[in-house]
C-alpha positions in Angstrom: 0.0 0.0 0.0 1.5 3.7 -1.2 1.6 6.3 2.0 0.7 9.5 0.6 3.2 12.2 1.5 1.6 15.8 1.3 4.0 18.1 0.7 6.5 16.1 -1.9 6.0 17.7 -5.4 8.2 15.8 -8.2 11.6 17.7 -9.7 10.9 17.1 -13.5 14.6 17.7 -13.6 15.4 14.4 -11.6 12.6 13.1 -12.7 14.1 12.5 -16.3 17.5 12.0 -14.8 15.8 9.1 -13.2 14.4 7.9 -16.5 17.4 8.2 -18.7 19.6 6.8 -16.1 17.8 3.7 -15.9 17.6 3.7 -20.1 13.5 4.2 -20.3 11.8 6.0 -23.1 9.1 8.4 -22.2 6.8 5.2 -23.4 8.7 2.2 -21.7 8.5 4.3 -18.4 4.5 4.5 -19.1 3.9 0.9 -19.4 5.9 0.7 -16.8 3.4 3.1 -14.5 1.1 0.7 -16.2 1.8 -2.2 -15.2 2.5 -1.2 -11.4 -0.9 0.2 -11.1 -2.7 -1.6 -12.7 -4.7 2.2 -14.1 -7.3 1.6 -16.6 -7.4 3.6 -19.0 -3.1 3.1 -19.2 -0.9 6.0 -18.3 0.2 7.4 -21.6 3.3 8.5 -22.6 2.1 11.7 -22.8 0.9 12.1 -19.3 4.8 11.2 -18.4 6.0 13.9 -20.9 4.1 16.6 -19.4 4.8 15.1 -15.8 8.9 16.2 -17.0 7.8 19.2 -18.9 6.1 20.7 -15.1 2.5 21.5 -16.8 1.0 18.8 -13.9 2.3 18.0 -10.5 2.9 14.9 -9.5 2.7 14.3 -5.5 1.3 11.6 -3.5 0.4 8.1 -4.5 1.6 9.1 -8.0 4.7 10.6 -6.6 5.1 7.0 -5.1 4.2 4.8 -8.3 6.7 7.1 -10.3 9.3 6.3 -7.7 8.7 2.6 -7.6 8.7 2.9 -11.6 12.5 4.4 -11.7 13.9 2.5 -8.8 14.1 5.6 -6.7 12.8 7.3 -3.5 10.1 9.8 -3.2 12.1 12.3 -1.5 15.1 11.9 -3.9 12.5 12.1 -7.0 11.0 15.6 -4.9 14.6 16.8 -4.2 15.7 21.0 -5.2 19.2 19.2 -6.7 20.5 21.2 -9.2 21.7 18.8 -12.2 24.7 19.4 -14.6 24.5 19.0 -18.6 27.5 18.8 -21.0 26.6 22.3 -22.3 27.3 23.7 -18.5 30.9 23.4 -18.7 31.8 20.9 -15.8 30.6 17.7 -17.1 32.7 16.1 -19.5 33.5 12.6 -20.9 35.8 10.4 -23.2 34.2 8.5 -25.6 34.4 7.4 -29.4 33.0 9.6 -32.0 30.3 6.7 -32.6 28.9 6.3 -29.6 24.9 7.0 -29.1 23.4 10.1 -28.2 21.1 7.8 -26.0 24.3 6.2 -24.1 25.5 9.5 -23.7 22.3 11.1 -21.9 22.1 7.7 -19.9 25.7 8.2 -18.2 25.3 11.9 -17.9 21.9 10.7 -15.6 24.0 8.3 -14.1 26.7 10.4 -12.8 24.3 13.1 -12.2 22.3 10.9 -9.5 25.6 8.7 -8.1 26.8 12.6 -6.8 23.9 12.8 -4.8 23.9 8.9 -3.3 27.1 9.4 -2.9 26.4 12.7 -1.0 23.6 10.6 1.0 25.6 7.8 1.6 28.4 9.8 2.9 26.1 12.1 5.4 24.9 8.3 7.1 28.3 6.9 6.8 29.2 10.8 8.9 31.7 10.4 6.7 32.7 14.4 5.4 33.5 14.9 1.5 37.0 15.9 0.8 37.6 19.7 0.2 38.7 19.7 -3.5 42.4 21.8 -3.3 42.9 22.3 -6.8 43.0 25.6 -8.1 42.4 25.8 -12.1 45.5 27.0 -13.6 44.6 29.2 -16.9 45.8 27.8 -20.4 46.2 28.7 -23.7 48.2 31.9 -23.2 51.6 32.3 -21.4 51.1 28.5 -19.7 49.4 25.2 -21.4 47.7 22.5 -20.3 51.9 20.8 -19.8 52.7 23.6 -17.8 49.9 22.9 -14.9 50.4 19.0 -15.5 53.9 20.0 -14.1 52.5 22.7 -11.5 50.4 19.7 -10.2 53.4 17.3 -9.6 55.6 20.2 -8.0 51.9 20.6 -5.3 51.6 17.3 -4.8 55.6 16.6 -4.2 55.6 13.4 -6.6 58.8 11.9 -7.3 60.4 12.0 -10.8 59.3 8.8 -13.0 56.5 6.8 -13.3 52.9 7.5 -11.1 52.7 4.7 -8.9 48.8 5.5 -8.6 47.1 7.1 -10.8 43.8 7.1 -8.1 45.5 8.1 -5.1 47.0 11.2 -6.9 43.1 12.3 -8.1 41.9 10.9 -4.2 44.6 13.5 -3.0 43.2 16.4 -4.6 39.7 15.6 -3.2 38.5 13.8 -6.5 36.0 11.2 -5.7 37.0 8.4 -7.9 34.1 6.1 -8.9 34.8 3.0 -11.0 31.9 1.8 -12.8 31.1 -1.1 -15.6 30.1 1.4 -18.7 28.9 -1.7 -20.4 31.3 -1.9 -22.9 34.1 0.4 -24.2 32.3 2.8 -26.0 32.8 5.6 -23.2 36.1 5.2 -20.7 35.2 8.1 -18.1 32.6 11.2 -17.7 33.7 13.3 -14.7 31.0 16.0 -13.4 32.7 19.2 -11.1 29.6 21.2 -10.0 31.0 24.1 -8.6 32.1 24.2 -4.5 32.1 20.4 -4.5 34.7 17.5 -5.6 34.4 16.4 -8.7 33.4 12.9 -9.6 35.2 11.0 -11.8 33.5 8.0 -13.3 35.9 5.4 -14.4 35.2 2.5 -16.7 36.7 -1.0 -15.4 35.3 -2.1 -18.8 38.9 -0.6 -19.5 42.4 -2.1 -19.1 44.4 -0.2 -16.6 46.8 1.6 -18.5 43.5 3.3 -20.3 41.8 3.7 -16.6 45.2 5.3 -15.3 45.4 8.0 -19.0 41.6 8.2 -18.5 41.7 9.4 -14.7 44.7 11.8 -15.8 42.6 13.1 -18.6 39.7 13.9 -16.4 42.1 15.3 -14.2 43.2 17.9 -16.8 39.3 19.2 -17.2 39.5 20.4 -13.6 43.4 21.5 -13.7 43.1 23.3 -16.3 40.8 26.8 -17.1 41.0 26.8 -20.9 41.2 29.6 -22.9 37.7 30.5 -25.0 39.3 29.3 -28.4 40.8 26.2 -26.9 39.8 22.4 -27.6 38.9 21.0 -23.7 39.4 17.3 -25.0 43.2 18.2 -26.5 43.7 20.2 -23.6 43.2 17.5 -21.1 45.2 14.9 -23.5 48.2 16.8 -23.5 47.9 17.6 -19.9 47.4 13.6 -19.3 50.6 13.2 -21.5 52.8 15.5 -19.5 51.3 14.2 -15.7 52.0 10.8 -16.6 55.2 10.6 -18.6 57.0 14.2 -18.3 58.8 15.5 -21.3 62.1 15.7 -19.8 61.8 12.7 -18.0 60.4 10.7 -20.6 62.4 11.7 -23.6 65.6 10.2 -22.3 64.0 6.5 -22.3 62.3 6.9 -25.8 65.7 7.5 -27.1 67.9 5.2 -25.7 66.9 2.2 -28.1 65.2 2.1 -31.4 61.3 2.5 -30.8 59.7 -1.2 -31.3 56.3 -2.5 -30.4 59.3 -4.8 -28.0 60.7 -1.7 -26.6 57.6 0.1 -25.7 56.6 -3.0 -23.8 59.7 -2.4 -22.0 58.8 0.9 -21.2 55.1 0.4 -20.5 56.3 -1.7 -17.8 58.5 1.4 -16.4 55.8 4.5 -16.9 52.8 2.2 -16.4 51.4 4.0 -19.7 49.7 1.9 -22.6 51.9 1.0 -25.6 49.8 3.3 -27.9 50.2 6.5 -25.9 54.0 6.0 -25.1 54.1 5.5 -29.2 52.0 9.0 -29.4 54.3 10.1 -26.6 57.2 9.9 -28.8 56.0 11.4 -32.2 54.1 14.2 -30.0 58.3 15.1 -28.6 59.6 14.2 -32.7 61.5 11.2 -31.0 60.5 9.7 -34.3 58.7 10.8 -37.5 55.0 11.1 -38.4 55.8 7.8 -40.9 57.9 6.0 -38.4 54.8 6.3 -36.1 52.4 5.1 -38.8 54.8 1.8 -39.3 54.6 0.9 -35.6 51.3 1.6 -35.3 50.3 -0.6 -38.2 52.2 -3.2 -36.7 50.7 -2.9 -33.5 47.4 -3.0 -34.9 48.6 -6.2 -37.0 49.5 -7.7 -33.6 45.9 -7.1 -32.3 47.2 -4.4 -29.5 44.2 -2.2 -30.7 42.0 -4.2 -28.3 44.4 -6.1 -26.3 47.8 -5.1 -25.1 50.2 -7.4 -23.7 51.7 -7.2 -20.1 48.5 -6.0 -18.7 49.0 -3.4 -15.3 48.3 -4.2 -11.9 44.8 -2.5 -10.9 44.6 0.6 -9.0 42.9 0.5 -5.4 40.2 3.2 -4.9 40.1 3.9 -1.1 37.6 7.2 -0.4 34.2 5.8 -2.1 34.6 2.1 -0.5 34.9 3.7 2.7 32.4 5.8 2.4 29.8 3.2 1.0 30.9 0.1 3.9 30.2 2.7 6.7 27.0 4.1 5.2 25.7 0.2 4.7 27.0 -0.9 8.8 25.1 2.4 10.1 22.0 2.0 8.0 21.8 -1.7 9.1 22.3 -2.9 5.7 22.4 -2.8 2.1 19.1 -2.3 1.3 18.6 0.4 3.9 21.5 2.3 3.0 20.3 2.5 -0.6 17.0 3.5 0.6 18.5 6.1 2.3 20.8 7.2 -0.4 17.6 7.6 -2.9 17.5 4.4 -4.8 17.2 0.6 -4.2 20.0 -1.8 -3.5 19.8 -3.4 -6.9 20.3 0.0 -8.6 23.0 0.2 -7.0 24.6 -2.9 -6.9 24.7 -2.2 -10.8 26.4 1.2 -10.4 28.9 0.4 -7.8 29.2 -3.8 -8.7 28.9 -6.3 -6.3 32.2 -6.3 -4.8 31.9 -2.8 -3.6 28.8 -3.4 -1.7 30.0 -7.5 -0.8 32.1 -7.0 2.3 28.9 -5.2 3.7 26.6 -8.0 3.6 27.6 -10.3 6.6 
C-alpha cells in the first residue's frame, strides 16, 4: 500500500534523470506506471512527458508509483538538486566519435544521480566529503595544459618517473573516484565538477588499466586546467594527461635510448605504467620519431591485435575514499538495502552502479 506524503511535489529535472539513467523512453517508463498500477485507462506516454515538462504536478500516491517505476525514493524524485549538462561546462566525458546520443544522456543521468547517493551515503556513513584543493591553472596563453600537468606534480611533491597510482594522486586532490562497468568500451570516463564540490570521476573497469590510469589523468586535466575561450577542452586535457604521466624531460631520455619497437615500448610500458599506444604518441608528440615512423609501428601494433588487447596487462589501482564511504554508510544503516534507501534508490540499482564487490564486504 502507497503512503501518501503531502507536501513532496516531483523535480521534472530528476525526474528524467531518473528515467534516462535507468535507459527508459518516455513510453517504456508509461507501461511501466502501467503495469504497477494496474490504471485503466493506461498512463500514456504523454501524461509522463508533461509530468517532466512541469504543466502537472505529481505528488502523492503518484509521486510514489513514479518512484517505484525508476527505482528511486520519493524524496530523492521531490529533491531542489540542481543537475549538470555537458553544455554547462563541468561535465565532460571520453568517448568514441560513434557512440549514441542515447548512451551519452544515460551516463550523464548516471553520474548526475551517483553525486547525490554518494552525498547521502556519505552524510549516514558521517563520513565528510574531501575539500577539493585544486586551483584551475589558466591555459592557452603564457602556460598550457603541460605547464599545470607539471604545477600539479611540484603541489603534490611526486617523485620524478613513473605514477605509482594514478587514483590516489586524483583521491589527493579531493577527487571522488568512482569505477563503474560502462557496459562496454564505448565511453572510458565522464567526470562531473559542479562548482564548491569534488568532482566525480566515473571510471570505466570495462577498460584495461593503463587506459583507466590516462583516463583518470585526462579527467584530471578538465579540472586543472581553465582553458582559454578558443581552446579544444578534449586536446587540452590529453596533453595535460601526456605530461602528468610521462613528463617531457623525464620521458624523452628513455624513448631515445633504443630504437622504438612495439618490444621496446613494452619495456617501457612496464617502467611508466602508460599503454603501448600513448607511449608511441608520446614519442612522435616530442619528434622522438617521424609522423611515418609512427604510422609503421602503429600498423604493426594494430597487425598484432594491441588495438584491443595489449600485452603485459597493469596491476589495478585501489580506490580507497568511495569504499569507505559506502561500507560505513551500509554498517550504520543496518544494511544494504537500507543504505540504498537512504541514499535515494534501491540496492539493486545500485549494486549495478557500484558492482557487487563494492557493496560484498557489507553483507555479513
Amino acid at each position: 500500500m502507497m503512503v501518501r506524503r503531502p507536501g513532496l511535489d516531483v523535480n521534472p529535472d530528476l525526474l528524467i534523470a531518473a528515467r534516462e539513467a535507468l535507459g527508459l523512453t518516455q513510453k517504456q517508463l508509461a507501461e511501466r506506471l502501467t503495469q504497477l498500477s494496474g490504471a485503466q485507462p493506461e498512463i500514456s506516454q504523454g501524461y509522463v512527458s508533461r509530468a517532466e515538462k512541469g504543466v502537472l504536478t505529481v505528488s502523492g500516491d503518484r509521486l510514489d508509483l513514479f518512484a517505484l517505476a525508476l527505482e528511486s525514493t520519493p524524496d530523492l524524485l521531490a529533491g531542489d538538486a540542481k543537475l549538470w549538462s555537458l553544455g554547462d561546462g563541468c561535465l565532460y566525458h571520453r568517448n568514441r566519435a560513434s557512440t549514441k546520443a542515447s548512451t551519452l544522456r544515460r551516463l550523464h543521468a548516471q553520474v548526475n544521480l551517483l553525486r547525490l547517493y554518494v552525498r547521502r551515503l556519505a552524510d549516514v556513513a558521517s563520513v565528510p566529503l574531501p575539500e577539493f584543493t585544486l586551483t584551475p591553472l589558466q591555459v592557452g596563453g603564457v602556460d598550457g595544459p603541460e605547464d599545470a600537468a607539471r604545477a600539479l606534480r611540484r603541489a603534490l611533491k611526486l617523485p620524478d618517473g613513473p605514477i605509482d597510482s594514478m587514483t590516489e594522486v586524483a583521491e589527493r586532490v579531493g577527487a571522488l573516484v568512482v569505477p563503474m562497468s560502462l557496459g562496454g568500451r564505448e565511453v572510458d570516463a565522464t567526470s562531473l565538477h559542479p562548482p564548491g564540490e569534488p568532482p566525480v570521476f566515473v571510471i570505466n573497469i570495462d577498460a584495461p588499466v593503463d587506459r583507466r590510469r590516462f583516463t583518470l589523468a585526462h579527467e584530471l586535466g578538465h579540472v586543472a586546467c581553465a582553458p582559454a575561450p578558443d581552446m579544444d577542452a578534449e586536446e587540452m586535457a590529453q596533453a595535460f594527461a601526456s605530461e602528468l604521466l610521462a613528463p617531457a624531460k623525464q620521458v624523452r631520455a628513455h624513448l631515445t635510448t633504443a630504437p622504438i619497437t612495439p618490444a621496446r615500448l613494452l619495456q617501457l610500458k612496464a617502467h611508466w605504467r602508460m599503454s603501448a599506444a600513448a607511449l608511441l604518441r608520446r614519442a612522435v608528440d616530442l619528434a622522438v620519431i617521424t609522423d611515418g615512423r609512427y604510422r609503421s609501428i602503429n600498423s604493426q601494433m594494430s597487425a598484432l591485435g594491441w588495438r584491443t588487447s595489449e600485452p603485459e596487462p597493469l596491476r589495478p589501482e585501489p580506490v580507497q575514499f568511495v569504499p569507505v564511504v559506502v561500507a560505513a554508510a551500509v554498517r550504520n544503516a543496518g544494511g544494504v538495502d537500507n543504505a540504498a534507501r537512504l541514499a535515494g534508490t534501491t540496492s539493486g540499482n545500485l549494486r549495478r552502479l557500484l558492482g557487487d564487490d563494492l557493496l560484498a564486504v557489507t553483507d555479513d
